[in-house]
N, CA, C and O of each residue as an XYZ file, in Angstrom:
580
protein
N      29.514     38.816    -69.052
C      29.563     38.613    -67.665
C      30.411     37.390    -67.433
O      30.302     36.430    -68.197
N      31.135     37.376    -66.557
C      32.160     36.408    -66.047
C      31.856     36.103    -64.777
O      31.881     36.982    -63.915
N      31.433     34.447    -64.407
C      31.291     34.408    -63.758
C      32.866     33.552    -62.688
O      33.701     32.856    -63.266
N      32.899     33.716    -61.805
C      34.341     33.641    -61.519
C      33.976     33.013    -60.495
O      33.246     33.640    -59.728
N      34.466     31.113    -60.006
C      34.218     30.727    -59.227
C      35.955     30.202    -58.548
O      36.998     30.400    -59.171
N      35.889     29.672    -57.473
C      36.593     29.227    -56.907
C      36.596     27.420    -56.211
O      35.828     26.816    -55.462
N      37.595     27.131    -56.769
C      37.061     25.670    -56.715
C      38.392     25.160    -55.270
O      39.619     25.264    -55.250
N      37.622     24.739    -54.472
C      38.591     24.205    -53.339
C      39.015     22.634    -53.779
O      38.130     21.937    -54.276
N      40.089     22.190    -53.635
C      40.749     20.884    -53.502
C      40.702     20.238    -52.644
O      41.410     20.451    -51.659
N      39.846     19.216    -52.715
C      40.265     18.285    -51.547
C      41.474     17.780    -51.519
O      42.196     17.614    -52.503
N      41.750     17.500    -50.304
C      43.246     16.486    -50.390
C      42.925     15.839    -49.118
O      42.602     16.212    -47.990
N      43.163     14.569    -49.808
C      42.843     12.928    -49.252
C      43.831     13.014    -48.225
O      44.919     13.501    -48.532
N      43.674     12.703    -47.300
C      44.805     12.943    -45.613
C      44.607     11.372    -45.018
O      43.492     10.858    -45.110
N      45.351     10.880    -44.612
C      45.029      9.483    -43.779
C      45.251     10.068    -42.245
O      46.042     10.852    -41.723
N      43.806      9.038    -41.676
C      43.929      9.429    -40.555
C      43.884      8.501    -39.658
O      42.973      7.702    -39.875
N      44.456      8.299    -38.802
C      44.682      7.185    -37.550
C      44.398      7.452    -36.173
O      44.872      8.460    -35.648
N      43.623      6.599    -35.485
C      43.104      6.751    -34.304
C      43.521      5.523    -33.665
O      43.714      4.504    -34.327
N      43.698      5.578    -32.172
C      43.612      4.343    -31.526
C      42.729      4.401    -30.388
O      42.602      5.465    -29.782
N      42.165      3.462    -30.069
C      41.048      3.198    -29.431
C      41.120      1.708    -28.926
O      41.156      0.648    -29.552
N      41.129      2.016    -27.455
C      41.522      0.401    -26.775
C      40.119      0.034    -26.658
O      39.114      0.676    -26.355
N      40.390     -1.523    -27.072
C      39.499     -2.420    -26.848
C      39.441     -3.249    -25.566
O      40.618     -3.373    -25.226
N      38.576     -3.946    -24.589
C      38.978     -4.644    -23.332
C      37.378     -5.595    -23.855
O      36.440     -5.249    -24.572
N      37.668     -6.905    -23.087
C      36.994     -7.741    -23.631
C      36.847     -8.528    -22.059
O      37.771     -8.762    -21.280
N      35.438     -8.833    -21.887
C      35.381     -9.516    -20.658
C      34.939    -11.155    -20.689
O      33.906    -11.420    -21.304
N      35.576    -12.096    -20.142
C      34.991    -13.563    -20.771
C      34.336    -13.512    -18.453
O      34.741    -13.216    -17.329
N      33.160    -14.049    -19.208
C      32.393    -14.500    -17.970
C      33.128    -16.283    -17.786
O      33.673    -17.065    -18.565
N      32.823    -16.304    -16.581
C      33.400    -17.603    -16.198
C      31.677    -18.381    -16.034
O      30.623    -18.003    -15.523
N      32.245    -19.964    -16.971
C      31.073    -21.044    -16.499
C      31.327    -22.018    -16.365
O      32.495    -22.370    -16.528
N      30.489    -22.773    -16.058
C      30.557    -24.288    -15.400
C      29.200    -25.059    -15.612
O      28.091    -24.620    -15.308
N      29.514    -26.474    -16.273
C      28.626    -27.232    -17.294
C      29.438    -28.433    -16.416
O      30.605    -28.504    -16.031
N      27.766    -29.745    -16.219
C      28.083    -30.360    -15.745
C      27.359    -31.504    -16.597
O      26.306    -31.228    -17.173
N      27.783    -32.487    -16.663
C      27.445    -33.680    -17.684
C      27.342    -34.771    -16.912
O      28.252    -35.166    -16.183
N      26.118    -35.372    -17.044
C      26.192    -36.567    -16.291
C      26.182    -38.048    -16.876
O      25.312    -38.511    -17.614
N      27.356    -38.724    -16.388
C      27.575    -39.711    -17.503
C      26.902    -40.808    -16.961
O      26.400    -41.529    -17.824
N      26.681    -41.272    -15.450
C      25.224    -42.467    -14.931
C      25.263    -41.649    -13.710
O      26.088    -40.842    -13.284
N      23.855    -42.195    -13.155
C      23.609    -41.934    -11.867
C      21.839    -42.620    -11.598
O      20.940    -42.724    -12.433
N      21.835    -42.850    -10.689
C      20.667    -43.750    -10.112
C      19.619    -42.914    -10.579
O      19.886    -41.721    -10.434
N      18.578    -43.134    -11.063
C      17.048    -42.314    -10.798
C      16.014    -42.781     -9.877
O      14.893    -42.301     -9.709
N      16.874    -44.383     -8.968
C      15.774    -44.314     -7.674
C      16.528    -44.666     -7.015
O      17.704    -44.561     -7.364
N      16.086    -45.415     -5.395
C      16.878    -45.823     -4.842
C      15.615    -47.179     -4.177
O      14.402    -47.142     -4.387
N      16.202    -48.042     -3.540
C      15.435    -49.052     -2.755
C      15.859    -48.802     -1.147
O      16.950    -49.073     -0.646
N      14.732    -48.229     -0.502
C      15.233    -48.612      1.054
C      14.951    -50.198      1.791
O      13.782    -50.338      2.150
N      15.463    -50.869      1.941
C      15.082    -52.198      2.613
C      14.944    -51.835      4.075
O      15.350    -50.806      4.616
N      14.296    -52.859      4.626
C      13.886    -53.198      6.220
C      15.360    -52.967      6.632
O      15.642    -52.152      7.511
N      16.239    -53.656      6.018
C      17.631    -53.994      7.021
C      18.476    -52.724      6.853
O      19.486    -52.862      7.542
N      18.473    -51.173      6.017
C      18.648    -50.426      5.388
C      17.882    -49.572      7.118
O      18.664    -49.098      7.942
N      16.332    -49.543      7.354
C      15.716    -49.010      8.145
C      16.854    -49.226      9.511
O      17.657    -48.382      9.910
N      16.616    -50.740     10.110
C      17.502    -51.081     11.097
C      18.865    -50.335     11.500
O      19.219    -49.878     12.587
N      19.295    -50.357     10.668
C      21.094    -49.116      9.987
C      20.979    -48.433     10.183
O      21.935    -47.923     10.768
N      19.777    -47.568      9.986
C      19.290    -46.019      9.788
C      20.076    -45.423      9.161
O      20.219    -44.256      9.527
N      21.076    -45.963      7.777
C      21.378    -45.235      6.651
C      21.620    -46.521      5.576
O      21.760    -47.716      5.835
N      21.615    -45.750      4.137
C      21.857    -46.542      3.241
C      22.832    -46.126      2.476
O      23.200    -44.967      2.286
N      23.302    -47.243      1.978
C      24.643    -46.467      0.685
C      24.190    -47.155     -0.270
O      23.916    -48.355     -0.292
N      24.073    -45.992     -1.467
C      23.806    -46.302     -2.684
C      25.000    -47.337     -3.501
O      26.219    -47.276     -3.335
N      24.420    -48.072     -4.213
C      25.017    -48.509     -4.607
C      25.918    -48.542     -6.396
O      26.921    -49.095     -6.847
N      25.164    -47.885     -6.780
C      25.457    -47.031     -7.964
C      26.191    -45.853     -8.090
O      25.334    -44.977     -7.980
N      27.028    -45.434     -8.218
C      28.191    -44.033     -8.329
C      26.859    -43.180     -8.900
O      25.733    -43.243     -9.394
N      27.814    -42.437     -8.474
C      27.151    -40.889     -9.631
C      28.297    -40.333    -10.286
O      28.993    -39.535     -9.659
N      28.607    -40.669    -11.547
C      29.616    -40.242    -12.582
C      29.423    -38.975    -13.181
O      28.375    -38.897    -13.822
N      30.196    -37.863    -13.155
C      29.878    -36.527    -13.449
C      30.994    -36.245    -14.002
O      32.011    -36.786    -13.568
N      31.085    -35.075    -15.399
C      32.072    -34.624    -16.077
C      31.634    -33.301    -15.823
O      30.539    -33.074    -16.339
N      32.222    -32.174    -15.079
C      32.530    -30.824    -14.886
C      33.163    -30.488    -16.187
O      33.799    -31.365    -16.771
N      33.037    -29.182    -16.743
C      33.855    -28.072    -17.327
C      33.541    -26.936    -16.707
O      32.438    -26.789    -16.180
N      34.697    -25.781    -16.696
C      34.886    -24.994    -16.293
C      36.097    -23.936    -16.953
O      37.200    -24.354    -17.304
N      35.723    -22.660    -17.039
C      36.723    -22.011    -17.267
C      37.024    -21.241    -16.610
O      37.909    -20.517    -17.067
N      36.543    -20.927    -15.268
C      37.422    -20.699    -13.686
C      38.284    -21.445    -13.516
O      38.489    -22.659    -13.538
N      39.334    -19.549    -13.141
C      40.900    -20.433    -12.923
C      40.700    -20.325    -11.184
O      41.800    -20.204    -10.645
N      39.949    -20.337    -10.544
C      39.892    -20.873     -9.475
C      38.920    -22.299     -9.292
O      39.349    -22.806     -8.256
N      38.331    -22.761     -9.576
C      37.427    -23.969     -9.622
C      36.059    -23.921     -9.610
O      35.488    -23.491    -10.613
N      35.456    -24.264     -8.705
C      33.683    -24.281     -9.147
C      33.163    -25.070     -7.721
O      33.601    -25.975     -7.010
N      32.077    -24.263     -7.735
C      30.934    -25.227     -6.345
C      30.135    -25.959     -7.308
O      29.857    -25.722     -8.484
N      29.815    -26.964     -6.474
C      28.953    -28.125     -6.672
C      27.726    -28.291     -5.692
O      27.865    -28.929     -4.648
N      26.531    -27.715     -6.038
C      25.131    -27.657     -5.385
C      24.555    -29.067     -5.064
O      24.866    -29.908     -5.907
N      24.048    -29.364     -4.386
C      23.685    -30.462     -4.057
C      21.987    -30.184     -3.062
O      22.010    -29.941     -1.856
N      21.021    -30.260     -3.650
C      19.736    -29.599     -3.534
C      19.081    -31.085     -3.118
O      19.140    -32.119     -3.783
N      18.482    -30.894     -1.904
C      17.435    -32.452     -1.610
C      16.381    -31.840     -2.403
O      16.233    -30.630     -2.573
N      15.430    -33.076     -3.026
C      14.533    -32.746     -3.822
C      13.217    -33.612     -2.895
O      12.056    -33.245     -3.074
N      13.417    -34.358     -2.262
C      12.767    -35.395     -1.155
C      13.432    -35.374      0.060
O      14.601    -35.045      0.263
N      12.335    -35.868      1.101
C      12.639    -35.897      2.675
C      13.220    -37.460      2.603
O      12.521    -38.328      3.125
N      14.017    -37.705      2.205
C      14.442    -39.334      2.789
C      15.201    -38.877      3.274
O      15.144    -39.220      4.454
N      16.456    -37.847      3.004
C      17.594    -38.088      4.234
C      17.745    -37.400      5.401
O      17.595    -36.213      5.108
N      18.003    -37.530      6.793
C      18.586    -36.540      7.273
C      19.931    -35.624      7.560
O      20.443    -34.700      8.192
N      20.048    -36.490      6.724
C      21.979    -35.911      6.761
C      22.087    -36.867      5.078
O      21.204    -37.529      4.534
N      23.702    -36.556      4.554
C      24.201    -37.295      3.892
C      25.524    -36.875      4.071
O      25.996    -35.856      4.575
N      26.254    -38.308      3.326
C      27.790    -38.337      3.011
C      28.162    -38.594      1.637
O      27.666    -39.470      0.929
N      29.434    -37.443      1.169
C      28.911    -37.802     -0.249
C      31.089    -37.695     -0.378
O      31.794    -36.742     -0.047
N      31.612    -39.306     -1.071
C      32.729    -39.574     -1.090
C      32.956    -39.977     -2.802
O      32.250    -40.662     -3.542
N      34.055    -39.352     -3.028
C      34.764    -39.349     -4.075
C      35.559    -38.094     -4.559
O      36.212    -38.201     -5.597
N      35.547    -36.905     -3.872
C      35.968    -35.437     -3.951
C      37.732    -35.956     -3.148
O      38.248    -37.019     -2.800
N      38.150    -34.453     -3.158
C      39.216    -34.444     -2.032
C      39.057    -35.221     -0.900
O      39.837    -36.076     -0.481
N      38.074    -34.897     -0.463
C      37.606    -35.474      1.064
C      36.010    -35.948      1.264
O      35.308    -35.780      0.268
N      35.692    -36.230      1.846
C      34.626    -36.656      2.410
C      34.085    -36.025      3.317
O      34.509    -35.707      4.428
N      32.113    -35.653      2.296
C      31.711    -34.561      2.688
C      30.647    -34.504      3.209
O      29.823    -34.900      2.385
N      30.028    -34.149      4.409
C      28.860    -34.498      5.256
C      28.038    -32.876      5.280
O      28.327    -31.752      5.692
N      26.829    -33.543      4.559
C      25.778    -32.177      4.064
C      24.603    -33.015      4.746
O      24.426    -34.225      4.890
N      23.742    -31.685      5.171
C      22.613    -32.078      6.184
C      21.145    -32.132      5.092
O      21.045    -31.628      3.973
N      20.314    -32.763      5.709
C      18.949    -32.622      5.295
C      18.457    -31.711      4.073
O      17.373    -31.921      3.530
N      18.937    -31.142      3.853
C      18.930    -29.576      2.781
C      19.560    -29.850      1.306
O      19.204    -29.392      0.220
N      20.639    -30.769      1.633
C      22.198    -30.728      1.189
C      23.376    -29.538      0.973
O      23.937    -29.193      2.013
N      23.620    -29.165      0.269
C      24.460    -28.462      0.539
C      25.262    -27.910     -0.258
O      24.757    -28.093     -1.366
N      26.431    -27.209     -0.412
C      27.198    -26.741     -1.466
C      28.714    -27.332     -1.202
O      29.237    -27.296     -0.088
N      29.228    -27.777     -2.150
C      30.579    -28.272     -2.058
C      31.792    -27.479     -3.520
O      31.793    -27.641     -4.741
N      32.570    -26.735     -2.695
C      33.378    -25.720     -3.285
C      35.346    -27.104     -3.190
O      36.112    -27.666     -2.407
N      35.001    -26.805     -4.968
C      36.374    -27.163     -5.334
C      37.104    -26.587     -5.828
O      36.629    -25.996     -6.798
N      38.569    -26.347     -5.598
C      39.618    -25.314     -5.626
C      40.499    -25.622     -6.509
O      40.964    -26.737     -6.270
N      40.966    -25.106     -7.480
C      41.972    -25.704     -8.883
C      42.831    -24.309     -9.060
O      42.497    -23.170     -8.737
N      44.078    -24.784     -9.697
C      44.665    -23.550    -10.380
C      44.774    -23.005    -11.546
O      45.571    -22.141    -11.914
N      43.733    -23.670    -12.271
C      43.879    -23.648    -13.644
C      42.140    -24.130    -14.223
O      41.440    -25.020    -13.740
N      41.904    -23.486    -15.031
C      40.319    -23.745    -15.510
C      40.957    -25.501    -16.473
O      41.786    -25.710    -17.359
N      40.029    -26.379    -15.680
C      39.978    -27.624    -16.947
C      38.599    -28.605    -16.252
O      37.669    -28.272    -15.517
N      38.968    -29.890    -16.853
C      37.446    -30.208    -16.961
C      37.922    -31.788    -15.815
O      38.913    -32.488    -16.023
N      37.075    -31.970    -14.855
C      37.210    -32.813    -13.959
C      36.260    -33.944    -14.217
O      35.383    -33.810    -15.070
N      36.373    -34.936    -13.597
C      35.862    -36.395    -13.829
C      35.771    -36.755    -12.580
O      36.809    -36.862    -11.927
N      34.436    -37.033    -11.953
C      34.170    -37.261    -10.676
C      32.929    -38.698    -11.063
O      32.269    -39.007    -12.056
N      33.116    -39.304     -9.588
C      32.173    -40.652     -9.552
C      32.334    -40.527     -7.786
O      33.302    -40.720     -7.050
N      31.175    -40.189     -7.561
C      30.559    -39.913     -6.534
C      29.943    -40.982     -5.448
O      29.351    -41.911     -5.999
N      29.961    -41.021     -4.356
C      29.525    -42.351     -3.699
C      28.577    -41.504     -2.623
O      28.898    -40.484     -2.013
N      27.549    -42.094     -2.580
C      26.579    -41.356     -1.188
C      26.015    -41.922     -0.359
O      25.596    -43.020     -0.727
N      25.772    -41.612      0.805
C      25.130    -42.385      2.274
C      23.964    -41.874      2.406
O      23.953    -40.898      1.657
N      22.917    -41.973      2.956
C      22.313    -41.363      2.824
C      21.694    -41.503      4.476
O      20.577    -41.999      4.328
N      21.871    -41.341      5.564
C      21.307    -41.054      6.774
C      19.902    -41.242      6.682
O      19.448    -40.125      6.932
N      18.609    -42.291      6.389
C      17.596    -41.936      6.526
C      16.666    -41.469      7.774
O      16.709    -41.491      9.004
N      15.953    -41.111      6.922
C      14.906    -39.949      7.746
C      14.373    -40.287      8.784
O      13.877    -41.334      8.367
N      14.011    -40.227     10.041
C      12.548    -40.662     10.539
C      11.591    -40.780     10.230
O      11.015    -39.898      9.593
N      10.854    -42.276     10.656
C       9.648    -42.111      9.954
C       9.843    -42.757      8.547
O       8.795    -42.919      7.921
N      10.503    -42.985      8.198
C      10.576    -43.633      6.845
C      10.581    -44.861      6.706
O      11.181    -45.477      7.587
N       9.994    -45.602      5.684
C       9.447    -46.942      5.706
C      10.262    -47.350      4.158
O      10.924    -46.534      3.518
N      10.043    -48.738      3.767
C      11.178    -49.298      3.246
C      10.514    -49.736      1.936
O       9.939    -50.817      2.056
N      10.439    -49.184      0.716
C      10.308    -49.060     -0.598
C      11.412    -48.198     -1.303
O      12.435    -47.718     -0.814
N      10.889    -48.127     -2.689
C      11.623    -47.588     -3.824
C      11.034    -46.351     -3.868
O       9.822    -46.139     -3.900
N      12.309    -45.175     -3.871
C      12.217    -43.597     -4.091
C      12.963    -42.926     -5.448
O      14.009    -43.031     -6.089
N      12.016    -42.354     -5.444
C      13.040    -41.663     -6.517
C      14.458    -41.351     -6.219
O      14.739    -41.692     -5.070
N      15.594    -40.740     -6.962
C      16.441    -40.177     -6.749
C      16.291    -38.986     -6.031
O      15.683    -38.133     -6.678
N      16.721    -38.559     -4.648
C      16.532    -37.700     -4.079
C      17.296    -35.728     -3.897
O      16.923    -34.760     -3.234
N      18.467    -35.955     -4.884
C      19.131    -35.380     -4.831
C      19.447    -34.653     -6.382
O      19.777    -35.423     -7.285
N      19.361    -33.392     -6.638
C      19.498    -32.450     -7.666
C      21.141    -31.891     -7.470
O      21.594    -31.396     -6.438
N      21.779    -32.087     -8.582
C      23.390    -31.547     -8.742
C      23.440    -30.222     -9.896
O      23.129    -30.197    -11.087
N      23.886    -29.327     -9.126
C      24.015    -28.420    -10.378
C      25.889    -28.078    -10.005
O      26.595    -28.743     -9.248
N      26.301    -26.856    -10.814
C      27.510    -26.428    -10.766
C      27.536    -25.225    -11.130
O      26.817    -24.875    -12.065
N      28.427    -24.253    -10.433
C      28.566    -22.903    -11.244
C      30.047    -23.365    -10.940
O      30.687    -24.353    -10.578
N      30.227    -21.776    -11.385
C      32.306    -21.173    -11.595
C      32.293    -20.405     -9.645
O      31.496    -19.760     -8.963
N      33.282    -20.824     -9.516
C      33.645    -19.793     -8.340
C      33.494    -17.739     -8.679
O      32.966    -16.860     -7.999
N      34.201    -17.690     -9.954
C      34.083    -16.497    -10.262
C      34.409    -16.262    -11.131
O      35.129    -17.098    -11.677
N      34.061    -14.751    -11.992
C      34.722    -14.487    -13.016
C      36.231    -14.270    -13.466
O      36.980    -13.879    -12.572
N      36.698    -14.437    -14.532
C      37.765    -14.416    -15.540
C      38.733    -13.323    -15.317
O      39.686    -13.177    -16.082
């Protein structure tokens, strides 16, 4: 008996595909704080004024890799002010009781160096001791990449 098989050959073939890749970078924004007050002193003569200016900067290092720029949050964390003014940006910026958001505009993602100066409109009703720092800073990106 013969058994009679048949043997198939492979043959090794190269094969090539292409397949696009797309890659998305989210845009962020990191904010570093290099000094800034953690209280403040209201004096009697501060009351009289009915505002105070700090006297300590608030030094901040932004990064960002928005090529349009980044807002800057500015969150009251305490009732001392009713308004504020906050100078060292482009311009000089008047945020209410709440505070507020301050949007900066760039053409190019890089990392900014700000020292901040603030007024602070006090409150009604407010009497003349030492407060904490009243004000929370955060930062995002304007938008994505």
């Amino acid at each position: 008996m013969v058994i009679a098989g048949s043997f198939a050959t492979a043959e090794a073939r190269e094969a090539r595909t292409e397949m696009p890749v797309t890659a998305t970078v989210m845009a962020v924004a990191r904010i570093e704080r290099q000094t800034a007050p953690t209280e403040v002193m209201v004096t009697a003569a501060d009351l009289r004024r009915g505002y105070l200016d700090v006297g300590e900067p608030v030094a901040l290092v932004i990064r960002s890799n928005s090529p349009t720029g980044y807002a800057l949050d500015l969150d009251a964390i305490t009732p001392l002010f009713s308004s504020l003014v906050v100078r060292g940006l482009e311009s000089e910026q008047s945020l209410g009781a709440d505070g507020g958001t301050i949007v900066q505009r760039w053409q190019n993602a890089h990392t900014a160096h700000l020292t901040l100066q603030f007024r602070f409109v006090l409150a009604p009703g407010l009497t003349a001791g030492r407060y904490a720092w009243p004000m929370q800073l955060r930062v995002r990106p304007l938008d994505g990449i």
